[in-house]
C-alpha positions in Angstrom: -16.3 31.4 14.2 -13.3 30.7 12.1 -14.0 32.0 8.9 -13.8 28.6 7.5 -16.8 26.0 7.5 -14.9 23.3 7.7 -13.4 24.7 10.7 -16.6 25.5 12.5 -18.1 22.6 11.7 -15.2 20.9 13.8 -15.8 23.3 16.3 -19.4 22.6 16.7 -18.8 18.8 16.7 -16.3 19.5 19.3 -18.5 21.1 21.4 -20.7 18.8 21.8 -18.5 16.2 21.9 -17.4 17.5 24.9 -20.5 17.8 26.6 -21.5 14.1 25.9 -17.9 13.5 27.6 -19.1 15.2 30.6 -22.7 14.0 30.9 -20.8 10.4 30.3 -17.9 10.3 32.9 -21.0 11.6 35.3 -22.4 8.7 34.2 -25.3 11.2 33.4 -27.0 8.6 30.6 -30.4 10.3 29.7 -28.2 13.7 29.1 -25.8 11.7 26.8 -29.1 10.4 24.8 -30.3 13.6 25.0 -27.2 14.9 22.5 -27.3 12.1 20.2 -29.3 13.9 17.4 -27.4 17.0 17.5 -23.8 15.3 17.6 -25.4 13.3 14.5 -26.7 16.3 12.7 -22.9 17.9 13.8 -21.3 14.7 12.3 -23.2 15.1 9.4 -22.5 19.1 8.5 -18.5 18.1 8.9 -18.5 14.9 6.4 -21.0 17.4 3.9 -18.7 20.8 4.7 -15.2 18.1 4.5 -16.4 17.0 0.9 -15.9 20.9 -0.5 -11.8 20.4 0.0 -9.5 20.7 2.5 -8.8 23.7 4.8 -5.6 25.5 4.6 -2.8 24.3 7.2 -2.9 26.6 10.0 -2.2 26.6 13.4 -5.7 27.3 14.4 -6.5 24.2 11.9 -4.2 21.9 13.9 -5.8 23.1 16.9 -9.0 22.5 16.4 -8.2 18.9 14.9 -6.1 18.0 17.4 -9.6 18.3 19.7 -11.2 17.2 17.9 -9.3 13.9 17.9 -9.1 14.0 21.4 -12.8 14.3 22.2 -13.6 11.9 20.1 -11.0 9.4 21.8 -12.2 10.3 25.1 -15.9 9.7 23.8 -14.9 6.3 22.6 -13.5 5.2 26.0 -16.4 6.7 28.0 -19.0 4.9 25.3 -17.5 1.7 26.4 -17.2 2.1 29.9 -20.9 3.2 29.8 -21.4 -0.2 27.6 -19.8 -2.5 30.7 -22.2 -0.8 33.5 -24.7 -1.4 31.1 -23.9 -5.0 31.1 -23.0 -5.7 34.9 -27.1 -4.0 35.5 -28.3 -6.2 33.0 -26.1 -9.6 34.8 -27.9 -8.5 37.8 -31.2 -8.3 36.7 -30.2 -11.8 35.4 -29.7 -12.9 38.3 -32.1 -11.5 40.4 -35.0 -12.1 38.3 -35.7 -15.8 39.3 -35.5 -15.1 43.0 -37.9 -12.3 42.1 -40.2 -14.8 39.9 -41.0 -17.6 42.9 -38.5 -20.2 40.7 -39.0 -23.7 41.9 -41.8 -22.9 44.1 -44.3 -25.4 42.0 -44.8 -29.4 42.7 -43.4 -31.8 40.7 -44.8 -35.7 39.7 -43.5 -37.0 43.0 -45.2 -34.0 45.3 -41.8 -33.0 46.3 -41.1 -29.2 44.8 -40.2 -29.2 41.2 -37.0 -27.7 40.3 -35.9 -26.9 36.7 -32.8 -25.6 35.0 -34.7 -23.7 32.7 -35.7 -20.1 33.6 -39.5 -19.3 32.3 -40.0 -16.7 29.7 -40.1 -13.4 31.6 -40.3 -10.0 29.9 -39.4 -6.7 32.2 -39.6 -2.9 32.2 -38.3 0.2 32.4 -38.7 3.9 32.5 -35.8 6.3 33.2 
């Protein structure tokens, strides 16, 4: 506690912040979603507590939003990184999904097997 809202509130974003940093460069995804609602509701509380005025300069104050800053850089970068895994899976599924499907394995007008560029509607999932 800082004695200032404004300050805790920066704190507790923080906080979390850094937790969703760690459970993201683990590539820990389901305990990154997990902290989505609270680093909302922690977002929220700062913009609502920031609206009331500015804190008094301080070094503690500096600190704080110097971490702040930080956290949320790092989170940024970690976000996207977990963005471009996301995409190389999905490519692969992509790919793999028409081996996976039997494609081409049908007869076309001549009795040879048909072939088509076209991939058939497919739908897929998932649980984590």
């Amino acid at each position: 506690m800082t004695n200032h809202p404004l300050l805790d509130a920066a704190e507790a974003l923080s906080d979390l912040l850094a937790q969703e940093n760690a459970a993201l460069a683990a590539m820990n995804i389901p305990r990154a979603n997990a902290l989505l609602e609270a680093k909302r509701a922690a977002a929220d509380v700062l913009v609502k507590v920031q609206r009331r005025g500015p804190v008094p300069p301080s070094p503690q104050a500096r600190a704080i939003a110097q971490r702040l800053h930080g956290l949320a850089r790092e989170n940024k970068l970690l976000l996207e990184r977990a963005m471009v895994a996301q995409n190389r899976v999905m490519a692969c599924i992509a790919r793999a999904v028409p081996k996976a499907i039997g494609r081409g394995h049908g007869y076309g007008a001549n009795g040879a097997h048909a072939t088509s560029r076209l991939m058939p509607p497919v739908a897929l999932s998932s649980r984590a």
